[in-house]
C-alpha positions as CSV (number, residue, x, y, z in Angstrom):
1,X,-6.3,-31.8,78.0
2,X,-3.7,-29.8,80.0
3,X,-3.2,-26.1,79.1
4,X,0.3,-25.2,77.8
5,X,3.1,-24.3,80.6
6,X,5.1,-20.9,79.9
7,X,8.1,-22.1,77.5
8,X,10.3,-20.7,75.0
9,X,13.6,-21.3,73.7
10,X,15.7,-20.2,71.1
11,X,18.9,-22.6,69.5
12,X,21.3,-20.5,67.7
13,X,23.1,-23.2,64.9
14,X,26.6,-23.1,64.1
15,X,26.9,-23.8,60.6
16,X,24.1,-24.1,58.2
17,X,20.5,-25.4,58.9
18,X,17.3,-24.8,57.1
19,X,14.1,-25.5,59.3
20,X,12.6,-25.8,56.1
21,X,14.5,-28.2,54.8
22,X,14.4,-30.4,58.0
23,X,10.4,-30.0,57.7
24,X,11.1,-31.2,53.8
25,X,12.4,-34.1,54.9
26,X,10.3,-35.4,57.8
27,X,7.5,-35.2,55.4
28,X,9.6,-38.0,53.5
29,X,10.5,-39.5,56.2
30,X,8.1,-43.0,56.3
31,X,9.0,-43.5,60.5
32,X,8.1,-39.7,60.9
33,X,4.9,-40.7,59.6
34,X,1.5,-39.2,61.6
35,X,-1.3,-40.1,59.8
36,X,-4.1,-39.1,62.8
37,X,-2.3,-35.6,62.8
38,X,-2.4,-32.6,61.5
39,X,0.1,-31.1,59.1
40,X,2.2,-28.2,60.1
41,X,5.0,-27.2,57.5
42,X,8.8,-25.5,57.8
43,X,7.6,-23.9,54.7
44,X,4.7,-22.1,56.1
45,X,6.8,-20.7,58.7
46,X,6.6,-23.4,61.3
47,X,7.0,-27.2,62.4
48,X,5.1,-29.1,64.7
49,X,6.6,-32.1,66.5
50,X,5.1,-34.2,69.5
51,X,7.1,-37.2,71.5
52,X,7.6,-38.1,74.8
53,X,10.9,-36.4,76.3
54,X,14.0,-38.7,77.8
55,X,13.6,-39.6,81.3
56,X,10.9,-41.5,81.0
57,X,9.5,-40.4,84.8
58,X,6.3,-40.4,83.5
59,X,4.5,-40.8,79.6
60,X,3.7,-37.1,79.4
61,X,4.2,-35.9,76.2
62,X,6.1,-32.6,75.1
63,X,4.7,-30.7,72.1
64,X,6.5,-27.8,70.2
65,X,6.1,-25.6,67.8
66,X,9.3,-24.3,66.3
67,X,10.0,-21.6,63.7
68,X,13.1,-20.1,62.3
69,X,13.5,-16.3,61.7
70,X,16.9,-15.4,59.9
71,X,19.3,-17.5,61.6
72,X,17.4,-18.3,65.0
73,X,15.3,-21.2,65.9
74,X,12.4,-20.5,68.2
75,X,10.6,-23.4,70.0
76,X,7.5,-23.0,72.0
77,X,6.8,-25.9,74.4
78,X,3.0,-27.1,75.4
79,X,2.6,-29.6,77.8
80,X,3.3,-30.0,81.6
81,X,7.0,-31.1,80.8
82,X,10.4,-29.6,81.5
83,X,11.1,-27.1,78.6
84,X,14.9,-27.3,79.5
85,X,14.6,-30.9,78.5
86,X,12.6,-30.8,75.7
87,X,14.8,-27.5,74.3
88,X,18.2,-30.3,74.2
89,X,16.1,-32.8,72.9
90,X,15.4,-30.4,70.2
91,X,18.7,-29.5,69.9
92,X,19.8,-33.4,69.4
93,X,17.0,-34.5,67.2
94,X,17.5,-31.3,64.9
95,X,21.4,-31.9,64.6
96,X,22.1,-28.4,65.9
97,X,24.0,-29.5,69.5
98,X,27.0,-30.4,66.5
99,X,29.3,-27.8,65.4
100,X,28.6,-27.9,62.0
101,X,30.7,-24.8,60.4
102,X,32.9,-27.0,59.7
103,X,30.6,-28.9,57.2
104,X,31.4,-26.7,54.1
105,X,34.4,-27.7,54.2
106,X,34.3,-31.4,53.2
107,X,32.2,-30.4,50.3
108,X,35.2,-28.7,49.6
109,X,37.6,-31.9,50.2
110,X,34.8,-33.8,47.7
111,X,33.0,-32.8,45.4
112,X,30.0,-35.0,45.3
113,X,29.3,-34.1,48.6
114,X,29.7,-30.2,47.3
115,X,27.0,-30.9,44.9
116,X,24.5,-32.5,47.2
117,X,25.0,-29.5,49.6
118,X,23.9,-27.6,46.8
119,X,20.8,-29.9,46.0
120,X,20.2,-29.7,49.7
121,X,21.1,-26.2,51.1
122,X,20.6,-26.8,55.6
123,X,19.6,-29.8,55.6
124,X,20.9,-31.5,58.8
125,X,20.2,-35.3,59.9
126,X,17.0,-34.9,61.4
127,X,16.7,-37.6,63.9
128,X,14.5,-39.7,65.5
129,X,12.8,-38.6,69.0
130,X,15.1,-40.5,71.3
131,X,17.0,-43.5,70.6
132,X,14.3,-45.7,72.5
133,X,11.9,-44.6,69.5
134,X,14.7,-45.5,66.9
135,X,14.9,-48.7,68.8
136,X,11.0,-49.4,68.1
137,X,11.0,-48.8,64.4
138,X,13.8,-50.9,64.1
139,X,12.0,-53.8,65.6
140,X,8.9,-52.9,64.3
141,X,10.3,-53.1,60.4
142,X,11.7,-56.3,60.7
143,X,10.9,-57.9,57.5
144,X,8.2,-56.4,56.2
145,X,8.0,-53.1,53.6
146,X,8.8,-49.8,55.0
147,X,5.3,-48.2,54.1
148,X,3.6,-50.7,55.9
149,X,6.1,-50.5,59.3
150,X,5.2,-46.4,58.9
151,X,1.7,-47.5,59.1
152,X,2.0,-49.6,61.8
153,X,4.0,-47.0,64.3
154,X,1.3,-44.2,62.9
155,X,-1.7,-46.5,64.4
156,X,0.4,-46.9,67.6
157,X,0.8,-43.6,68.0
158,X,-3.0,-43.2,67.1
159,X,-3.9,-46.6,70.1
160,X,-1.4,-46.2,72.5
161,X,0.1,-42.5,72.4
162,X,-0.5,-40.0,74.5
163,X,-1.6,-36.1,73.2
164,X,-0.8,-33.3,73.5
165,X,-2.4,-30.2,72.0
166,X,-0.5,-27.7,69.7
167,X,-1.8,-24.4,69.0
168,X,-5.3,-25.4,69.5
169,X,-4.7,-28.6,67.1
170,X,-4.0,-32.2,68.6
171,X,-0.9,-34.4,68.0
172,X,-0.2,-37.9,69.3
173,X,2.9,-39.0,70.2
174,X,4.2,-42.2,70.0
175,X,4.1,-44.4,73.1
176,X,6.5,-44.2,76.0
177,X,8.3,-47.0,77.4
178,X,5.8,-47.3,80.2
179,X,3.1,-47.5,77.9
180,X,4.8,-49.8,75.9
181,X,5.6,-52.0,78.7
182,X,2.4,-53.0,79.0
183,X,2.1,-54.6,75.3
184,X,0.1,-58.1,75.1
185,X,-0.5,-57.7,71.5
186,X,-1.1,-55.1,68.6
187,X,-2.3,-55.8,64.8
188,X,0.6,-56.1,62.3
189,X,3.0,-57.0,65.0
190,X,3.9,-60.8,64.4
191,X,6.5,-63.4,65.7
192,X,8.0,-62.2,69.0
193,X,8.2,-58.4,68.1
194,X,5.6,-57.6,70.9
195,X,8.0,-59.6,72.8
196,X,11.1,-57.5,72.4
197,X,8.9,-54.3,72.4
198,X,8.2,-54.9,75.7
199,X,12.0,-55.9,76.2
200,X,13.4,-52.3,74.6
201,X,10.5,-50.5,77.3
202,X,12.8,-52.5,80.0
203,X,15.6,-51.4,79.1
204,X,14.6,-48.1,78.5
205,X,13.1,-47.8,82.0
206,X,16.4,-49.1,83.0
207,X,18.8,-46.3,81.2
208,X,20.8,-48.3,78.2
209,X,19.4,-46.1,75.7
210,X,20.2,-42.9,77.3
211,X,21.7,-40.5,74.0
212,X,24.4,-38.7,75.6
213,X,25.8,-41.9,77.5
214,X,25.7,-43.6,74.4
215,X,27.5,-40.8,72.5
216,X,30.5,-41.0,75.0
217,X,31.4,-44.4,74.2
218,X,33.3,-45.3,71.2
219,X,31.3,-46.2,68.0
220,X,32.3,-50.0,68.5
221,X,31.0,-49.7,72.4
222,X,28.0,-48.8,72.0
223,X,27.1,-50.9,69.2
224,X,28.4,-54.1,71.0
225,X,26.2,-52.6,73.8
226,X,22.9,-51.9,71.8
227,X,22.8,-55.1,70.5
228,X,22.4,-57.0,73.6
229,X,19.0,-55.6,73.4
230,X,16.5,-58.6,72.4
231,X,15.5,-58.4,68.6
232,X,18.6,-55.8,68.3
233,X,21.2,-56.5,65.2
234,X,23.7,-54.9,63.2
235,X,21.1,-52.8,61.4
236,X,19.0,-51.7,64.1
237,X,22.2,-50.5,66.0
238,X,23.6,-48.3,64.0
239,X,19.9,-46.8,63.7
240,X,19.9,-46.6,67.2
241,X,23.4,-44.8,67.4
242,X,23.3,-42.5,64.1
243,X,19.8,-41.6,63.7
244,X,18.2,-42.0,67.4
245,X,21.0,-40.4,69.4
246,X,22.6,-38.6,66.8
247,X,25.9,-39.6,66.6
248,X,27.9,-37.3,64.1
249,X,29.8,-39.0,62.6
250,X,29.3,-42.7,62.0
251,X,29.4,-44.8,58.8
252,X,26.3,-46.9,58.6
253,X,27.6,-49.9,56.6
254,X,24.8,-52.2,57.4
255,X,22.4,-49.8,55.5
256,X,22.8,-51.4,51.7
257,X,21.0,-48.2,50.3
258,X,24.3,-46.3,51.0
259,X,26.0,-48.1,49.1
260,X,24.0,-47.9,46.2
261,X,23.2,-44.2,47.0
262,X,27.4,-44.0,47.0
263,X,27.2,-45.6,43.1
264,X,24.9,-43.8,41.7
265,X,26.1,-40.0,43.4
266,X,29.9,-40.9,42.3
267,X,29.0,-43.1,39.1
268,X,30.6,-46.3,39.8
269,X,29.2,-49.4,38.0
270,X,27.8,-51.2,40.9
271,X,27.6,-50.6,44.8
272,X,31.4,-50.6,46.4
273,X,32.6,-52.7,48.6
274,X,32.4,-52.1,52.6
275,X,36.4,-51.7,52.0
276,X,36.2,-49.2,49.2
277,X,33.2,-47.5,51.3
278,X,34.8,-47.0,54.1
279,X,37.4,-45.2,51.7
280,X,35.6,-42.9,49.9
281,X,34.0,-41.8,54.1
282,X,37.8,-40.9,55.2
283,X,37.0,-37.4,52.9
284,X,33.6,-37.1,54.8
285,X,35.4,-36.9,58.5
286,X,34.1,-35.6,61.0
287,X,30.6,-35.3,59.5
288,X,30.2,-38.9,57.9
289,X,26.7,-39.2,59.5
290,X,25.4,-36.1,57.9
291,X,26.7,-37.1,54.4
292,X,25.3,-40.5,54.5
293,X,21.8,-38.8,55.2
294,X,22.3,-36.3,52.1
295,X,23.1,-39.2,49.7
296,X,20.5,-41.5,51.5
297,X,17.9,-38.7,50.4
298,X,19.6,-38.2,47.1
299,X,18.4,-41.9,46.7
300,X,15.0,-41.5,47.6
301,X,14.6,-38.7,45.3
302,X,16.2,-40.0,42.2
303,X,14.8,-43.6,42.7
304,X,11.2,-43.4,45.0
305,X,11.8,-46.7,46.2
306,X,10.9,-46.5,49.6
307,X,7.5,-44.3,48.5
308,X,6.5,-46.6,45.6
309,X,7.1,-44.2,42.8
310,X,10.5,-46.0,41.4
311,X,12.4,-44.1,39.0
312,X,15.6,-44.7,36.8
313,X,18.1,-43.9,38.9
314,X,21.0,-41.8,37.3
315,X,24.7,-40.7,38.0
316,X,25.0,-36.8,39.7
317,X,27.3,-36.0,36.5
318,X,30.3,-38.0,38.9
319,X,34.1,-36.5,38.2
320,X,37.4,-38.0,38.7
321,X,37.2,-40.0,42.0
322,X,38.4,-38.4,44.8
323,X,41.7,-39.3,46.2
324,X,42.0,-42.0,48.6
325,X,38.4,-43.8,47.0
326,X,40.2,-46.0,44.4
């Protein structure tokens, strides 16, 4: 086990953000999920996160350790890794390299949206590691239950992940693409999802799922782009784009949980249409991302689908539709 290396950072947001709120909702979060580690809360005062960082010279892992007194984020990095990078990987996966004092404002323009800023004061997307990891789940969750993928990518992390330690606790990260280059076979993983694991590590290794260069093409780009990747579809690109490299502002339509998230937050009878969708999203601009992540957790909450505890979903008390959505 290598000592920690001498680095701090601090990330001062623009706009809201609530480290405990973020902490909140990785613990919800089924990819997030890290059964072999410890637990370390926002709400006790910290967070404790541990991945392998972009640029995938070596596998090393990165851990941190980030707290958030008054309006400042503090990260402490352990590991013998480049602080720099991990500090705007932080920044990326955490939402705060966005401007987001604009965000306010389209709970403002709608009203719905006002509300679930309310339910859920500071809570930015929280993304995955690096879109190489969102890349994984997605192929890992093909057709089977969400709970059960979580469980899979935990034991992989657990198998195959490297550690790093963390305030005198250790945390496994999941694999890097090196690591996962050298897949023959793992339990759970059927049909040719080994296969196009190993493919994602290649092109990985090769740069196609660097964050910023996919953040500088246009939204239809880098889709077309991601899904030249084996295994790769509509889904699993918009993942890659909107929750892996944290693209702000992005309308996932091949998630059918918006949509239903969308009907029960503005009390329409059934799930809209893509059309109708895409409609009620012009009042979200430039933050669309963000809101679908608010009403995707409104879902969870009101219906426990995805953790097993299904409730009657219910309306958020919906008004007079806003203008444009009809």
């Amino acid at each position: 086990m290598t000592e920690p290396v001498a680095g701090r950072f601090e990330l001062e947001p623009r706009g809201p953000i609530s480290l405990a709120a973020s902490g909140r909702f990785l613990e919800g979060f089924a990819p997030a999920a890290r059964d072999a580690s410890p637990t370390a809360s926002a709400a006790a005062g910290h967070l404790h996160l541990a991945f392998v960082p972009d640029g995938w010279a070596t596998d090393e892992p990165a851990g941190v350790c980030l707290r958030q007194p008054a309006e400042v984020v503090k990260g402490k990095v352990y590991g013998q890794v480049d602080p720099v990078a991990v500090r705007h990987q932080v920044e990326r996966v955490f939402s705060l390299d966005v401007d987001g004092t604009s965000f306010p404002e389209v709970g403002r323009r709608d009203e719905v949206v006002g509300r679930l800023q309310k339910r859920y004061p500071g809570l930015r997307p929280v993304s995955f590691f690096s879109p190489y990891e969102a890349a994984a789940w997605a192929l890992i969750s093909g057709r089977i239950r969400i709970v059960q993928a979580a469980q899979i990518k935990a034991r992989m992390a657990e198998g195959l992940g490297p550690v790093v330690e963390i305030e005198g606790a250790k945390w496994q990260a999941f694999p890097g693409p090196r690591r996962l280059g050298e897949l023959e076979a793992f339990r759970g993983l059927f049909g040719r999802k080994v296969e196009y694991l190993r493919g994602l590590a290649a092109a990985t290794l090769q740069g196609r799922l660097d964050a910023q260069r996919l953040r500088a093409l246009s939204t239809h780009e880098a889709l077309a782009e991601l899904k030249t990747i084996d295994g790769i579809g509509d889904f699993g690109a918009q993942l890659i784009l909107l929750r892996g490299a944290g693209a702000p502002d992005a309308l996932p339509t091949a998630e059918p949980r918006l949509a239903r998230a969308v009907a029960i937050a503005y009390g329409l009878p059934e799930p809209p249409s893509a059309e109708r969708l895409e409609a009620i999203s012009e009042a979200w601009r430039p933050y669309r991302t963000w809101v679908a992540v608010l009403l995707r957790t409104m879902l969870e909450d009101e219906t426990g689908e995805i953790a097993g505890t299904r409730k009657k979903a219910h309306s958020m008390k919906p008004r007079r539709a806003i203008a444009g959505a009809g």
